[in-house]
C-alpha positions in Angstrom: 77.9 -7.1 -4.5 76.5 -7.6 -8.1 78.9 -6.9 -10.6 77.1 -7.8 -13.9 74.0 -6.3 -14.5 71.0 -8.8 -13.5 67.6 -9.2 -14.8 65.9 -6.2 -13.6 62.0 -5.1 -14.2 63.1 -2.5 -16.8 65.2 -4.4 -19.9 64.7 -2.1 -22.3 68.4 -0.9 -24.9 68.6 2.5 -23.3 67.8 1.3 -19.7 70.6 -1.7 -20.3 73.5 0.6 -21.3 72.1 2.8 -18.2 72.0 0.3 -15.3 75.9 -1.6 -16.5 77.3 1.7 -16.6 75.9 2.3 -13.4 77.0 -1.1 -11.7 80.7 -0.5 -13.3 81.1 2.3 -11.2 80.4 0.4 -8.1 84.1 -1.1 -7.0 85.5 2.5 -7.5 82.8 3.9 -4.9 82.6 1.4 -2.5 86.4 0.8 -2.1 86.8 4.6 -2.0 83.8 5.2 0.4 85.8 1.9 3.0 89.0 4.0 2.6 87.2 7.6 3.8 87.1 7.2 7.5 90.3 7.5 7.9 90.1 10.6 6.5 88.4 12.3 9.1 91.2 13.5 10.8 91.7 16.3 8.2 88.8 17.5 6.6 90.6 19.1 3.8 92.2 15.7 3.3 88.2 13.6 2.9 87.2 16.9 0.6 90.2 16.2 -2.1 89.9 12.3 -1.7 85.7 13.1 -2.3 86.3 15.1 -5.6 88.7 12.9 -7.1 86.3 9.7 -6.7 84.0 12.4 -8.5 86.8 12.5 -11.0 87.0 9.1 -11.4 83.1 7.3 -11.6 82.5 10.6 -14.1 85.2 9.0 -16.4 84.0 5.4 -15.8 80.2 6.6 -16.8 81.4 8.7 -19.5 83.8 6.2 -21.3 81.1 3.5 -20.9 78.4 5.6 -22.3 80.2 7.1 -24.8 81.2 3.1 -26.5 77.5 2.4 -26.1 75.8 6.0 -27.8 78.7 7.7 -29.6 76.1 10.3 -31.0 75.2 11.3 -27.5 76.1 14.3 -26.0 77.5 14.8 -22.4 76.0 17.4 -19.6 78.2 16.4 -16.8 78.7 18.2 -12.8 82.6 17.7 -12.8 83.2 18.0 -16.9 80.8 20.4 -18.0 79.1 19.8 -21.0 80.1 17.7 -24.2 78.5 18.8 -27.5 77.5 16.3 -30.5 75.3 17.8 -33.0 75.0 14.4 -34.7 72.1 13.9 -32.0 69.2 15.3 -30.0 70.3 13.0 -27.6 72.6 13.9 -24.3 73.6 12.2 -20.9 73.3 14.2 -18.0 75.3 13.0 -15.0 76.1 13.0 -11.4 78.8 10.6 -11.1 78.6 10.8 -6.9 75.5 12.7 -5.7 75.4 13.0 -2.0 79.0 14.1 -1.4 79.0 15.5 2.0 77.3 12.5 3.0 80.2 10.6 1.4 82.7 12.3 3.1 81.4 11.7 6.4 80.8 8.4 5.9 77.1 8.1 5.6 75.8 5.9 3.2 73.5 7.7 1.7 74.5 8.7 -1.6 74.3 7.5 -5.5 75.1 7.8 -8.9 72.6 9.1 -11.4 72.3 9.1 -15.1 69.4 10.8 -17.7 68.8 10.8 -20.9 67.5 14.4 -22.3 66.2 14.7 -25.7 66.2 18.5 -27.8 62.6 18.7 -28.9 60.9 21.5 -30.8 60.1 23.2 -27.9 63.1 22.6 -25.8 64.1 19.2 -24.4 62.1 16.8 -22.7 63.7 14.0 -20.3 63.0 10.4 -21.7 65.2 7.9 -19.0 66.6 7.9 -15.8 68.8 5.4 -13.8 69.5 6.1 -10.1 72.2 3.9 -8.4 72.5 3.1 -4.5 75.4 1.0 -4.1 75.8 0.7 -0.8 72.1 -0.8 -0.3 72.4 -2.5 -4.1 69.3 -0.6 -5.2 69.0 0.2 -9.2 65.8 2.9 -9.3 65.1 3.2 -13.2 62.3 4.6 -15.2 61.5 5.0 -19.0 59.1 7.4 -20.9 56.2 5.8 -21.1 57.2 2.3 -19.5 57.0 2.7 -16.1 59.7 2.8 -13.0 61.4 0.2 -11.2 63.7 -0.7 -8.2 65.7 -3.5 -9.2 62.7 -6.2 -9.8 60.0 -4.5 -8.2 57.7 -2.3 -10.0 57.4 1.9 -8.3 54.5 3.5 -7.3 54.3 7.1 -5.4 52.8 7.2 -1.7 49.3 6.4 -1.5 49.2 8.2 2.2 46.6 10.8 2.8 47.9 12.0 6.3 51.4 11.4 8.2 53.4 13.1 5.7 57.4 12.6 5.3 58.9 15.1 3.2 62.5 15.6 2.0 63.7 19.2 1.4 67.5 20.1 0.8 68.5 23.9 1.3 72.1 25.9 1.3 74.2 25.9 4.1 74.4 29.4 3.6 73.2 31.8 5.8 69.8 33.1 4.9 70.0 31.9 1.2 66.7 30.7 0.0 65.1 31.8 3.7 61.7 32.9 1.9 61.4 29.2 0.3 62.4 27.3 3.4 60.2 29.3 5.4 57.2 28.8 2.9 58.1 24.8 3.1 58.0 25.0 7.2 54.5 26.5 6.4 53.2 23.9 4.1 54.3 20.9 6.7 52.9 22.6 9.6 49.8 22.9 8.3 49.9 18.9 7.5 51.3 17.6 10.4 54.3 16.5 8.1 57.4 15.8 8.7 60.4 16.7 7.0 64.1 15.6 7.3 67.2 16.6 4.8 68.8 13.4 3.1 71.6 15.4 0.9 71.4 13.4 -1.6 68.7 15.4 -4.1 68.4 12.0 -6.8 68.4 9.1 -4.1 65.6 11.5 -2.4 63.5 11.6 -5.5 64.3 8.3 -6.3 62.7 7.6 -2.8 59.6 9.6 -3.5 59.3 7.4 -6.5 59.6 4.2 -4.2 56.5 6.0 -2.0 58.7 6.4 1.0 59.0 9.7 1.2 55.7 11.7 0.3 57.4 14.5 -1.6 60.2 16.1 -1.9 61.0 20.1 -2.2 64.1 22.0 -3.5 64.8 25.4 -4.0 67.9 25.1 -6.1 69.3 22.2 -7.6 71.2 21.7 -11.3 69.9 20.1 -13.7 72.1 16.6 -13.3 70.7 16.5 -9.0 66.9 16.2 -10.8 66.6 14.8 -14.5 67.0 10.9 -13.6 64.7 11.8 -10.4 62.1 13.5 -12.2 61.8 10.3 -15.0 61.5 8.3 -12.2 58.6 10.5 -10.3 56.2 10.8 -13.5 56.7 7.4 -14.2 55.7 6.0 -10.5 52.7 8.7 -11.2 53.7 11.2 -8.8 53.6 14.6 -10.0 56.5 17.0 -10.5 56.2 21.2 -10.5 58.2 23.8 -9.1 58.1 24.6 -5.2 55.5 26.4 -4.8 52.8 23.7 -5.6 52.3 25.2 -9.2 52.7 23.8 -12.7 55.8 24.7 -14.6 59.4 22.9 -16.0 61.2 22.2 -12.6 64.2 21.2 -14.7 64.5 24.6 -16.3 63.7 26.4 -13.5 66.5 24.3 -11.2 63.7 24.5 -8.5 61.4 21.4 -7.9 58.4 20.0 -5.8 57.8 16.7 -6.6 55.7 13.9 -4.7 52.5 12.2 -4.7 49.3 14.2 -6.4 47.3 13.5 -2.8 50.5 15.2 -1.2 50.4 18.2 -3.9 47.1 18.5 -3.1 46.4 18.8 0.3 49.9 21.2 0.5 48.1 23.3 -2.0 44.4 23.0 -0.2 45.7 24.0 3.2 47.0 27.3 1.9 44.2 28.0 0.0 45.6 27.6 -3.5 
């Protein structure tokens, strides 16, 4: 496993800091993540051990981050928010996203960092760096400069049939039933398939990569989404809110994002 941060596609200052805080956190998870299985046993036991490796990669990110862009501000799942009016700029983090996967030892799960800027008109989301460490893959994207798996340059599907979508939805009982139903709807109608990854980033970041077709959520926070959505625009897929229409996903903590032939035909075949 890499442990300094190689040549990758994307070398830009922002995207640098990014991808080594990123690869710093990679000993802590994968030394946790070979210890969980024998957790099992006691669920209660893999839940605690799950949060405090939460705990720790938050502080690893945030201490790294913090040296690199002192004026930054935090927006962080496990510490809440960090305020610095000396900049527009803020981090928004998900130090383990995918942690049910983790505790069950799947590996499918990442780390994912943004960069959100305040703008006139609210904030706007300007990098993203989405980390697999398990499979050693560094998604990245930058406003304007395109997105990246490790060397390799990112492009949305192309596909125009066959579709595989990735939805995530609450293990609650009946919560967000109108919206799941709607999404079962859309992939009938398109033959697609759809399958739940639980890991909201590595699933956009996947979208990015064209291997999944889109993805759907009906609720996520803002730190599951803002690295993925950078990443989406940037591979030229297009990002809206669930129901096919235009608006700020990442205000809205609802998203459809995927390829534009994918929105399209979704929004053909119900007559929108």
């Amino acid at each position: 496993m890499q442990q300094s941060n190689p040549q990758f596609g994307l070398n830009t200052p922002l995207i640098n800091v990014m991808t080594a805080a990123a690869l710093k956190t990679t000993r802590q998870i994968l030394r946790d993540f070979g210890e969980i299985g024998n957790l099992q046993i006691s669920k209660k036991g893999a839940m605690d051990f799950v949060t405090v490796t939460d705990q720790r990669v938050e502080k690893i990110l945030q201490e790294h981050l913090a040296r690199a862009r002192p004026d930054f501000g935090f927006l962080m799942e496990e510490s809440g928010e960090v305020l610095n009016a000396k900049s527009a700029f803020r981090w928004v983090i998900d130090p383990l996203d995918g942690t049910t996967n983790f505790m069950h030892a799947i590996p499918y799960f990442c780390v994912s960092i943004a960069v959100e800027k305040k703008t006139a008109h609210g904030s706007e989301l300007v990098a993203g760096v989405i980390y697999d460490p398990v499979h050693d893959e560094m998604f990245m994207a930058e406003q304007g400069k395109g997105a990246f798996v490790n060397q390799r340059r990112l492009l949305v599907s192309k596909r125009d049939t066959d579709f595989y979508f990735v939805t995530g939805t609450s293990r609650r009982k009946g919560q967000h039933s109108v919206e799941c139903s709607r999404l079962a709807e859309y992939a009938d109608g398109l033959d697609a398939v759809i399958r739940r990854g639980g890991a909201a980033a590595l699933d956009l970041a996947y979208v990015a990569a064209g291997r999944y077709d889109a993805a759907w959520f009906p609720k996520l926070q803002k730190w599951d989404m803002a690295a993925g959505i950078v990443l989406v625009r940037e591979a030229g897929g297009v990002v809206g809110l669930p129901n096919g229409t235009v608006g700020d996903a990442y205000e809205s903590l609802s998203i459809f994002a995927g390829s534009k032939i994918a929105h399209d035909r979704m929004m053909q075949c119900h007559g929108a």
